[in-house]
C-alpha atoms as one frame of an Amber mdcrd trajectory, in Angstrom:
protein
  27.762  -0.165 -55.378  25.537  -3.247 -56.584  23.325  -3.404 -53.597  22.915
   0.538 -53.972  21.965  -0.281 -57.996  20.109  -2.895 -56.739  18.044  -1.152
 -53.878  17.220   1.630 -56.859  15.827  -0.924 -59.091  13.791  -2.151 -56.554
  12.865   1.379 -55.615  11.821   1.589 -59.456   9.628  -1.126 -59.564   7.553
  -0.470 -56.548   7.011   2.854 -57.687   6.015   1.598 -61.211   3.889  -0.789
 -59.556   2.048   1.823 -57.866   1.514   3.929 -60.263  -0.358   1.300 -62.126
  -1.820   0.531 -59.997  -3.742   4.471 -59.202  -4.220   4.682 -62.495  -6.522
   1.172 -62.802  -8.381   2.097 -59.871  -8.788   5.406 -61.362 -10.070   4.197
 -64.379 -12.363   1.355 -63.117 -13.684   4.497 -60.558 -15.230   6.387 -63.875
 -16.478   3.557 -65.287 -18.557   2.802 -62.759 -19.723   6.274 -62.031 -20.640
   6.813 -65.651 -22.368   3.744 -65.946 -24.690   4.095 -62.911 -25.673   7.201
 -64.709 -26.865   9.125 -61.629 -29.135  11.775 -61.967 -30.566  13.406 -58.668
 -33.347  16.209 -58.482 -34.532  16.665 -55.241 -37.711  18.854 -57.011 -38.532
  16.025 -58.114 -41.205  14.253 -55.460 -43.526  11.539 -56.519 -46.725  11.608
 -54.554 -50.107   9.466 -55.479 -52.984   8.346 -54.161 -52.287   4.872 -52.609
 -55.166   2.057 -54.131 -57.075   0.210 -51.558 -55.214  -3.704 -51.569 -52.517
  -2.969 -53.291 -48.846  -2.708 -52.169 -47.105   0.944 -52.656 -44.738   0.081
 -54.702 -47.443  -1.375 -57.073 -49.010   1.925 -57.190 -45.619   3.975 -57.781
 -44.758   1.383 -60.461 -48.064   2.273 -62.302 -47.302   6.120 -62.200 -43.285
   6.055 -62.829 -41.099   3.825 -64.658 -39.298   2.380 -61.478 -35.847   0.208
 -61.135 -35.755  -2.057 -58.428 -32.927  -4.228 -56.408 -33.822  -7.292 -54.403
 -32.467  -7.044 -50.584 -33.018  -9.244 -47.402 -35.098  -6.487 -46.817 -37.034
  -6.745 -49.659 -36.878  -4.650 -52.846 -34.965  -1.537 -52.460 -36.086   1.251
 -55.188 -32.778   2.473 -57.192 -34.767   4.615 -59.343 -37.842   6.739 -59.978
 -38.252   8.318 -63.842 -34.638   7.613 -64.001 -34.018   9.890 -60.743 -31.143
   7.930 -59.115 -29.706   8.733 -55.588 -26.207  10.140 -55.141 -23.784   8.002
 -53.224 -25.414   9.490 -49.696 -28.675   9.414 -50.812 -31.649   6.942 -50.665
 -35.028   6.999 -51.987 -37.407   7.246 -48.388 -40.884   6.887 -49.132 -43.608
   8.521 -47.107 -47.287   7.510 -46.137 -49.309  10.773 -45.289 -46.010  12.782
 -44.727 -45.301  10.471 -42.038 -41.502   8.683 -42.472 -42.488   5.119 -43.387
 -41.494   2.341 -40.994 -41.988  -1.073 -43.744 -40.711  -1.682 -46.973 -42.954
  -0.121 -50.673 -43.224  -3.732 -51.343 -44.763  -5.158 -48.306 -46.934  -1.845
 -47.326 -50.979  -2.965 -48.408 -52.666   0.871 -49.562 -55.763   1.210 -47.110
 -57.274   3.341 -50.075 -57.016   6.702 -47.444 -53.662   7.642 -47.872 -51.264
   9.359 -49.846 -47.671   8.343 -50.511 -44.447  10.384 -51.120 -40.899   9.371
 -52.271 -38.183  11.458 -51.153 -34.149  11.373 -51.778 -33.320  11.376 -48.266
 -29.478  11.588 -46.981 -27.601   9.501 -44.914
């Protein structure tokens, strides 16, 4: 009888245990989802004129507020006009509706071409 009491104790715990711990995942889960504050519109397509010796994120960053992370790959664009990408989404960008093959930051504007950001999907 005290190893059954004992074993249903245990049983108690480890379910009490669990069930805190769901809930602080849970809770952690929203938090970061509201705080990332992601907004797509896939209307929404930015497309300029790309200025002869500059880069094009330079030129995006003078038409759109723009929010940036730093990558080994260079800077990876979070957001355009607060436009954020959905969890299997990415913002692609686009030189003369051709997919582009180098990063905003590194590609120098011949002056000739126009640039596009799309939310692509992965």
């Amino acid at each position: 009888m005290k190893f059954r009491n004992l074993w249903i104790a245990v049983g108690v715990i480890v379910l009490i245990t669990v069930g805190v711990f769901v809930v602080r995942s849970k809770q952690q889960s929203v938090t970061a989802t509201s705080a990332s504050s992601t907004v797509t519109d896939t209307a929404f397509v930015p497309t300029y004129p790309c200025t002869a010796g500059g880069t094009a994120l330079a030129a995006l960053q003078t038409k759109y507020p723009v929010d940036t992370k730093d990558t080994s790959f260079g800077k990876q664009i979070i957001g355009i006009n607060n436009v954020v990408p959905a969890n299997n989404q990415f913002w692609a960008f686009y030189i003369d509706n051709a997919s582009a093959t180098i990063g905003a930051d590194a590609y120098q504007c011949k002056g000739t071409e126009t640039i596009s950001w799309k939310l692509d999907s992965f």
